[in-house]
N, C-alpha and C positions, 0 to 999 in steps of 0.2 A: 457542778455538784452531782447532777446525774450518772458522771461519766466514773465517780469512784467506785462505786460497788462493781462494773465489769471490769473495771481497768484491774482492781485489785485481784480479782479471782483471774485474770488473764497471766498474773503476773505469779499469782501462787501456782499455775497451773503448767507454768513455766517458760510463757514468753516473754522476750525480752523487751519491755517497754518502759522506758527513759520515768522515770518516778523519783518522789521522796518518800520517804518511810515513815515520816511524821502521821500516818492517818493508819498504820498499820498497827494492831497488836504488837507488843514489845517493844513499843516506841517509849519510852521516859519524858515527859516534855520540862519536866525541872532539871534533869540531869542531860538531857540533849544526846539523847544517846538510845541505840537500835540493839534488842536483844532478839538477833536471828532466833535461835532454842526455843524461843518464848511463843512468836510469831509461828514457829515449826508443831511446838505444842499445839495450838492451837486450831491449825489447819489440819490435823492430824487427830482432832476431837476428845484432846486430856479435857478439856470442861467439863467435855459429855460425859467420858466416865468416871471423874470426879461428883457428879450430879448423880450417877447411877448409884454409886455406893451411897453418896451419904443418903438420896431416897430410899435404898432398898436396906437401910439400917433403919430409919427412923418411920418411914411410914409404906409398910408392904402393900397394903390394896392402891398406893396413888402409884408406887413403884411399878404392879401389875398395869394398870390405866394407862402412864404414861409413857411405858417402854414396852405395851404390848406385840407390837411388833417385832420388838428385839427379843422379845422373849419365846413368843411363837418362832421366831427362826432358832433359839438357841443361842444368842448374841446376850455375850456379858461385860461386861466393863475393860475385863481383860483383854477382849477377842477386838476393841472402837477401833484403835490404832491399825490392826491389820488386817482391818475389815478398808480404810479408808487408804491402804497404800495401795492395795490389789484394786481399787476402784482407779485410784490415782492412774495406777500399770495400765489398768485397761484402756483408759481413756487415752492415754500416751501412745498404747496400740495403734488401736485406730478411732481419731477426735470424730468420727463423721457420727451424725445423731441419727439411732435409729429408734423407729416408734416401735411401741408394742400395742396387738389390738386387741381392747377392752372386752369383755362380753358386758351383756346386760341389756338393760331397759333404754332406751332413749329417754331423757332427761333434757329439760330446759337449757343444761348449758351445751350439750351433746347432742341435737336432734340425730343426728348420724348414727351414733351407736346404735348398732346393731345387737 
């Protein structure tokens, strides 16, 4: 059971590893049946901005709170999708992880920081 949440993103991310689709988004499990589109939405973050509009319709200060980030870069609901395929691109680029180094205080879970 451990091993589905990497297997999953291993496989959205585009390796080829032998799977059922049954535990994927777009999976129907009355009709037995796999909606690729659906699964594609999703990975490609229509929730998020499905979540973005009806928050920033119905309640602007939790809308500012919890998209403050996205909103300090200029990131709007329109922009999820091709903000998360140029992530997708890059990473396709080159997979190798690299760090970025923090400034700040040294903290309990960071003594290191510098």
């Amino acid at each position: 059971q451990h091993l589905r949440c990497p297997q999953g993103c291993s496989v959205d991310g585009g390796l080829d590893i032998p799977h059922k689709c049954k535990r994927f988004p777009g999976y129907n499990a009355e009709e037995k049946s796999y909606d690729a589109d659906a699964h594609r939405a999703r990975i490609f973050g229509s929730h998020v901005s499905s979540w973005m509009d009806e928050l920033e319709e119905k309640d602007q200060a939790l809308y500012q709170r919890q998209f403050s980030a996205y909103v300090a870069a200029g990131i709007t609901s329109e922009d999820i999708e091709g903000m998360y395929e140029r992530v997708h691109a890059a990473i396709r680029a080159n997979p190798q992880r690299t760090t970025v180094a923090k400034e700040g205080k040294p903290n309990s879970f960071n003594p290191e920081r510098s």
